[in-house]
Each structure stands twice: as structure tokens, then as C-alpha cells.
N, C-alpha and C positions, 0 to 999 in steps of 0.2 A: 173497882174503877181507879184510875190511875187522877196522880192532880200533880206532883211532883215529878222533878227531872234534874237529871245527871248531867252534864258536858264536861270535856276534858281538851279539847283541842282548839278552841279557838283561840287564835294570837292575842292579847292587849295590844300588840304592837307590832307595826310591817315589819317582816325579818327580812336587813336585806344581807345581799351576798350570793352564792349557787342554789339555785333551784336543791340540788342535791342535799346541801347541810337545813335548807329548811325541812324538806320534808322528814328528815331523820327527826329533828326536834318537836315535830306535830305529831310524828308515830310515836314518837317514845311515850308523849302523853297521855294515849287513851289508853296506856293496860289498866287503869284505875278502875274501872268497870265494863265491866265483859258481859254482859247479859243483855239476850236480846228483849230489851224491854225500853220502854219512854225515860225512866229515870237513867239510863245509861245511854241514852240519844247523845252520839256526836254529832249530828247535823238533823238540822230539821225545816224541812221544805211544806207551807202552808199552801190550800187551795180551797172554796169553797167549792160546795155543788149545790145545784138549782134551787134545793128545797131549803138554803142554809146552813148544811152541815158543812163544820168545819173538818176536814181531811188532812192530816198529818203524814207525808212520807218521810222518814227518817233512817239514820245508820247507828246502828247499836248490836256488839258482839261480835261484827263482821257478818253481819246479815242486815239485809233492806226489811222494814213494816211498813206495816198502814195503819193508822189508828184514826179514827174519828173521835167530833164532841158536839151535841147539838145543847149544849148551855153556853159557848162563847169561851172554848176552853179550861175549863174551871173542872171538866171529868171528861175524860176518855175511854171508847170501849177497850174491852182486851186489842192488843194488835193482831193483826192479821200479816202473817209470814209470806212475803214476796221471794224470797229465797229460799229455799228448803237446806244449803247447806251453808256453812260460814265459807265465805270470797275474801279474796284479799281486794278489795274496798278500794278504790283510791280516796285516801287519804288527806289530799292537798289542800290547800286553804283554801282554794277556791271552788273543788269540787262538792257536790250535794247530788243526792238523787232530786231527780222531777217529777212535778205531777200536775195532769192536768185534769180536770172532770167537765164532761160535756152535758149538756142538755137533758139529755137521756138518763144521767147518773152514771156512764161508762167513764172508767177511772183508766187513765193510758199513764204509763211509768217509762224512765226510762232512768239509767245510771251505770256509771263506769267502773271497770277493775284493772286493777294493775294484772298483763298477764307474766311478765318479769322482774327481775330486782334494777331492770335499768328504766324503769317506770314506764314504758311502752303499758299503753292501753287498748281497753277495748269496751264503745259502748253498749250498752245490752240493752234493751226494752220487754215490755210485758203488759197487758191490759186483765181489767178484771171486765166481766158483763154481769156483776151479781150483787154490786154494792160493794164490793171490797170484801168480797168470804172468801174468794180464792182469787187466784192468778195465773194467767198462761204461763207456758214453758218459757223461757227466757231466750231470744234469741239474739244474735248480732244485729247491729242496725246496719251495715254492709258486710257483704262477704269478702272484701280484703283483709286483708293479716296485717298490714300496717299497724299504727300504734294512733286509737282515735282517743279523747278524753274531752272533756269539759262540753259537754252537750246542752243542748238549752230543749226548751219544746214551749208550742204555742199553740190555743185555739181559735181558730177560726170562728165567724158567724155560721157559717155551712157546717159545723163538724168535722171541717179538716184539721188533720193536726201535721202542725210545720215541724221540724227539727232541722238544727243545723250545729256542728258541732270543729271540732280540731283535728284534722287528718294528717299524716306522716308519708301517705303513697306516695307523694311527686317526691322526696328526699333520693332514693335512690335509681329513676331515672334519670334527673338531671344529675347523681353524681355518675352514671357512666357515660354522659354526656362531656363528660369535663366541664358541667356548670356549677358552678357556687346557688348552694341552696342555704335559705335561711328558714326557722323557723317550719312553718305548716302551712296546712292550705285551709281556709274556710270551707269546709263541706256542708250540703243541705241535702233532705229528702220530705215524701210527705206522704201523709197515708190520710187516706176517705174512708176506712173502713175503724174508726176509731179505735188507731195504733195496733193493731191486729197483722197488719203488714205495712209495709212503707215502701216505695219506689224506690227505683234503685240510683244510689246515691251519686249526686253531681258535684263539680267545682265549682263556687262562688267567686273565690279571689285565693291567691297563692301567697306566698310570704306574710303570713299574721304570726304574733307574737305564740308561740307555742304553749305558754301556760297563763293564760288568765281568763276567768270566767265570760262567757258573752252573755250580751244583753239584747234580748229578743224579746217583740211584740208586734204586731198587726196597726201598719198606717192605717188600712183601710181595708175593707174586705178584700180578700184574695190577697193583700199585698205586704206581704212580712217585710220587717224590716230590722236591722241587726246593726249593734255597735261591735267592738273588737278594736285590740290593740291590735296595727299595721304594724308591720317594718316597713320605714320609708327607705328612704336610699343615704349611705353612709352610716346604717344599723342603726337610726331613731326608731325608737320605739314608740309612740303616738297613734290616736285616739281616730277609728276610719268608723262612717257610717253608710252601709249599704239600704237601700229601697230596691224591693223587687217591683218587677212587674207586673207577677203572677207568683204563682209558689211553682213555677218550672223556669221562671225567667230572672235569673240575678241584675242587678243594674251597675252604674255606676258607683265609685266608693266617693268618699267627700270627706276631707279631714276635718275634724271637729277643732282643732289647735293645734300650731305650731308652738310645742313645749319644747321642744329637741331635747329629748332623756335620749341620748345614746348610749347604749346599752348592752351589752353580750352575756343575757343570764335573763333571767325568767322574773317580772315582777312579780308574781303570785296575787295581781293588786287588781283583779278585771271592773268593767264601767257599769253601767245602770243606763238604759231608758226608756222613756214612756211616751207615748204620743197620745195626747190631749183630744177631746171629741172634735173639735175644733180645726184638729191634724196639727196642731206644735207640737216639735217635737220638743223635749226637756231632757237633757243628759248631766252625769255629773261622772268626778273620774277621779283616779289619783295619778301623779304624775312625781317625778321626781329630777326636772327635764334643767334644762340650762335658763329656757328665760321663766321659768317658774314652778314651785315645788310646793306639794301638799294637795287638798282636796279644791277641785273647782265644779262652779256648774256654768252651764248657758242652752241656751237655744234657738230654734230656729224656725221658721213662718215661710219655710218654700221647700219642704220636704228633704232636709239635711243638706241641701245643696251649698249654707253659709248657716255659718254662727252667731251670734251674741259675745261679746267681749268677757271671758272667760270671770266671774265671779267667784272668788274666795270663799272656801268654808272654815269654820272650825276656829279654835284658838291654835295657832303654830305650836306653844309650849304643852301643848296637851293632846298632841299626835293624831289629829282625825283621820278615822280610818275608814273605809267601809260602807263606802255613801249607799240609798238607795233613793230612789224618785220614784213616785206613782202619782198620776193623774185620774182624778175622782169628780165627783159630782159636786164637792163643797168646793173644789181647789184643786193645787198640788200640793202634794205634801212631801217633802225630803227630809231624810235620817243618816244618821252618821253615828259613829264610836268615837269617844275621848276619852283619855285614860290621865289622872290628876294624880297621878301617884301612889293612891289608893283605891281610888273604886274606880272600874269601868261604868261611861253612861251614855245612853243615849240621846241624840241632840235631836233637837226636829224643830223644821221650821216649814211655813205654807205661805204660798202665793193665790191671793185671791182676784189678780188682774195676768193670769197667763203667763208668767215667768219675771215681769217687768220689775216687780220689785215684793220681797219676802219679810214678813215678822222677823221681830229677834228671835235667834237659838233659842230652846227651853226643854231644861232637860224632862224627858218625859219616864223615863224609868234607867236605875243604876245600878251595879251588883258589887261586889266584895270580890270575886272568885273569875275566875275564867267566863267566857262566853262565847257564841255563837255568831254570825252578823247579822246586824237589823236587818230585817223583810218588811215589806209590806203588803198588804194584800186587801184586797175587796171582795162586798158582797153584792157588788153593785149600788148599796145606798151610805152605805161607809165606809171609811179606809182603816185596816188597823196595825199596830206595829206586832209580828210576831217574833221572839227571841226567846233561845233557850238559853239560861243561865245553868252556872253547877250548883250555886246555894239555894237558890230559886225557883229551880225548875223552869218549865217550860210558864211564858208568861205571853198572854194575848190582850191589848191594849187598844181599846178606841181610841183615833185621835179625834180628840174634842176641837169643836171652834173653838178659835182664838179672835178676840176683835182687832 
């Protein structure tokens, strides 16, 4: 049984600068362990399934696993090989494989590979139907050759599973157009037959920020709904929330805050959100913009249509990084990275009147070494923090009431 874990890649601190000199500095770090096992995990993606068990998909060796633990993390089975041979992996701070597990206990995967050295991707997917003992053959999630990355995936009430991800195809029609293209275009697909196939793939919105993670969940049955750094006009890079109407019908976009980060290069820095039983939506973000810099949150009570006056996270002197939001049954509860010189820790704070007003930060678990980004995840009756550390290992945390 495994209880320990390795990481090597994740930042203390947003590297800024070329997309290109980051990723060089995040690959250089993981040749430190090479074995496709949990204690050599550079990313680690949480999800429960129905009966409780906690479900691990992670990157170690340059191959994807799965490992489960039904004692609340503390032992893991052997993992089970989603890959059969080592991928070059994308790598990036933002990227992680997904998992989601439905009702049934059918486990739908999905995660990306660099298929060149100029970081053009491509995302794959794969379902188990046996509990996680094996895996389908891995396929593309559309049959373009463009360059797709940073893919999200969500479940549905019904068993659908939503994906929506970063596509490159509209780059070079509008350049034989003689149009100026920025960035990517939001793509989306969905599959009814739990991730076994998926519909063939649409446009959402055009010009998004080409490398930062999205933040995807379900307003309300049937109607996914997604954040994503935009390119506004004059290359801002800033914070767009789409609602579908359906998972065939994309909607209007709605900027979360006028930051103006203008910007020509890749923050590596993507958002978080959650939408409340209630439907508030809860976001938080990093920004590095002209009228304001560092982590914020806010929200919204008419389905991302307007915001909340952007709220401050973090101590400035101690770089928060990392946010995440999940909306639960006790509250909401938000997480973030600060790094004091010495140790990295995780902050966390909850809101027990719907976003209006939040506890003080308290750090809830801190490491010595490298780390991972804080997650969070449910089992429907409690929220908990999962992060991999390299001194620590993999570590799963209740968050407890706070009064």
C-alpha cells in the first residue's frame, strides 16, 4: 500500500516572463523521480465515487495512473496504468489530467501531450467500465491536428460528461485571411455514454487566453458553465464567464473584472469556480493587471451576468498563489499558496452567508519542499483539501468548522 509521495514541479512562485522559459524550468524539475508510482506523482487530480472511495488520477514517469483509498487517503491500492507507454506529458503549471466518476462507478479520464517541441498539443481521453482495472484505448478528443491543451471535464446529474478545453484550429484560417488572431478559441464537446465517445467538437468563444487552466462546473442541470482568461481588445488579458444553455448551446461571455493585465505572453495563472446550490456563482483569480495585482475573489446572484467588487486574498509580501473555491453543504470554502520564505502553506478561508462576508485566513496545512496546487474536493457531505507535497507526500484534509 502506498501512503507517501514525491512532487517536483510545482512553482512556490508565479514565474513570470515567456510561456517558453517557464516551461523549460518546470521540465527541468521532475527528472528527480521517474517512476510511475504515487511517491513520484507530479500532478494529482482528486475525485470521489459513489460508494466513497477516493480516486486519484495523477502524472508520474511520463505515464497517467489511477490509484484509489477508501480510508480518507492515509493507503492507496497499487495504481492502475492509464497509459501503457511513457507520453511526453504536458508539463505546464497548469495542466493535470481529469477525472471524473459517475454513479455507476464508471471513471471517464481525460489529459494532454505535447505532440512537438513547440508545445502544440493534443487532448486524449479514456474510460474505465470495471472500477479502475483497466482502460480504454486512448483516443483524441477531436479529430483536428491543431494544437488543443488545458482541458477541464464535468458531471452531469444525467451522466453526461461536459468537456471543454483550448483549441488552436481558427489560428490559421484567419491568418490566410489576413486577420490578426490572438490566442485560442474555447472548444466544447459531450459525451452520454460515459466518456466512451464525445460529440464532435464546437466553438464556444474565440480569442481566450491560450495557456491557463479553466474552471468548469454545472449551473444547473444540463447547463455547464465555464470561467477562462479572455483577450479583451488592446490584448487585456482578463477573467470572461460563460453559461450554456444546454451542453450543445454556448451563451453569452460576461467579464468578471476590469483588471487591464495587458499582456503578450501566457500567465500560466488560470481561475476557479463554483456555483452554490442556491446558483451563486463564487470565482477567484489571479491577475497581475494595471488597476489591480495579486489574488481576488467575488461573486454573483444573476448567473455571471455582474460581479461583486473584486475582494483581496492573501498577504501581498507572501505571493498567493493558486486560489481554489468549492461550494459545499457547510459553506464555501477557498484555498490558496503562500510562500514566507521558508515554507509553502496553505490558506483557507469560508463563508457561511454565501460569499458576503469570510473568516480570517488560517493556514490549514504547510510544507518545506516543493508542492502541488491546492484542490478541493467533495463527497457530497464534506469539503476537503487534497495536495501533494515532495516531503509529505500526498496529503488529504478535512476542512473543519470554523466558528
Amino acid at each position: 500500500m502506498i501512503r507517501h509521495g514525491s512532487l517536483g514541479i510545482a512553482a512556490l512562485v508565479l514565474l513570470q516572463g515567456t510561456a517558453l522559459g517557464q516551461m523549460h524550468r518546470q521540465h527541468a524539475s521532475e527528472a528527480a523521480c521517474d517512476e510511475p508510482t504515487l511517491r513520484c506523482a507530479t500532478k494529482t487530480t482528486p475525485a470521489f465515487g459513489p460508494d466513497g472511495t477516493l480516486w486519484l488520477a495523477f502524472m508520474a514517469g511520463g505515464q497517467v495512473l489511477v490509484a484509489s483509498s477508501r480510508d480518507g487517503g492515509r493507503n492507496f491500492s497499487a495504481p492502475s496504468q492509464v497509459t501503457t507507454k511513457r507520453l511526453n506529458l504536458d508539463w505546464g503549471p497548469d495542466a493535470r489530467p481529469k477525472i471524473v466518476v459517475d454513479r455507476k462507478g464508471g471513471i471517464a479520464l481525460a489529459f494532454s501531450i505535447f505532440r512537438d517541441e513547440a508545445f502544440n498539443g493534443q487532448v486524449l481521453y479514456t474510460r474505465s467500465a470495471d472500477g479502475g482495472k483497466s482502460f480504454s484505448e486512448l483516443k483524441p478528443v477531436t479529430a483536428n491536428n491543431e494544437s488543443q491543451r488545458f482541458e477541464a471535464l464535468a458531471l452531469d446529474q444525467d451522466g453526461t460528461i461536459f468537456a471543454v478545453w483550448l483549441d488552436k484550429r481558427n489560428r490559421i484560417p484567419a491568418k490566410e485571411a489576413g486577420r490578426k488572431y490572438d490566442g485560442a478559441g474555447l472548444f466544447f464537446a459531450s459525451s452520454r455514454d460515459g466518456g466512451a465517445t464525445y460529440a464532435e467538437a464546437s466553438l464556444a468563444h474565440d480569442n481566450t487566453c491560450e495557456c491557463c487552466r479553466l474552471g468548469l462546473t454545472f449551473a444547473a442541470p444540463g447547463r455547464p458553465a465555464v470561467i477562462f482568461r479572455s483577450i479583451f481588445d488592446g490584448g487585456v488579458r482578463d477573467h470572461a464567464v460563460m453559461t450554456f444553455a444546454d451542453v450543445s448551446t454556448p451563451g453569452e461571455i460576461h467579464r468578471v473584472s476590469t483588471d487591464d493585465w495587458q499582456i503578450n505572453a501566457c500567465p500560466h495563472h488560470g481561475p476557479t469556480l463554483t456555483v452554490a446550490p442556491n446558483g451563486t456563482y463564487h470565482v477567484a483569480w489571479y491577475t497581475n493587471g494595471k488597476a489591480r495585482k495579486g489574488l481576488f475573489y467575488a461573486h454573483s446572484r444573476d448567473e455571471g451576468r455582474t460581479f461583486s467588487a473584486p475582494m483581496a486574498l492573501g498577504r501581498p509580501d507572501r505571493n498567493p498563489t493558486r486560489p481554489f473555491v468549492l461550494a459545499g453543504p457547510t459553506g464555501t470554502v477557498m484555498v490558496w499558496k503562500e510562500f514566507d520564505g521558508e515554507k509553502t502553506s496553505v490558506q483557507m478561508t469560508i463563508s457561511r452567508d454565501d460569499g458576503e462576508t469570510w473568516s480570517p485566513p488560517k493556514t490549514i496545512l504547510a510544507t518545506g519542499d516543493t508542492s502541488d496546487h491546492p484542490l478541493l474536493v467533495t463527497n457530497g457531505r464534506k469539503i476537503y483539501l487534497s495536495w501533494m507535497t515532495k516531503a509529505d507526500g500526498y496529503r488529504l484534509a478535512e476542512i473543519e468548522d470554523q466558528p
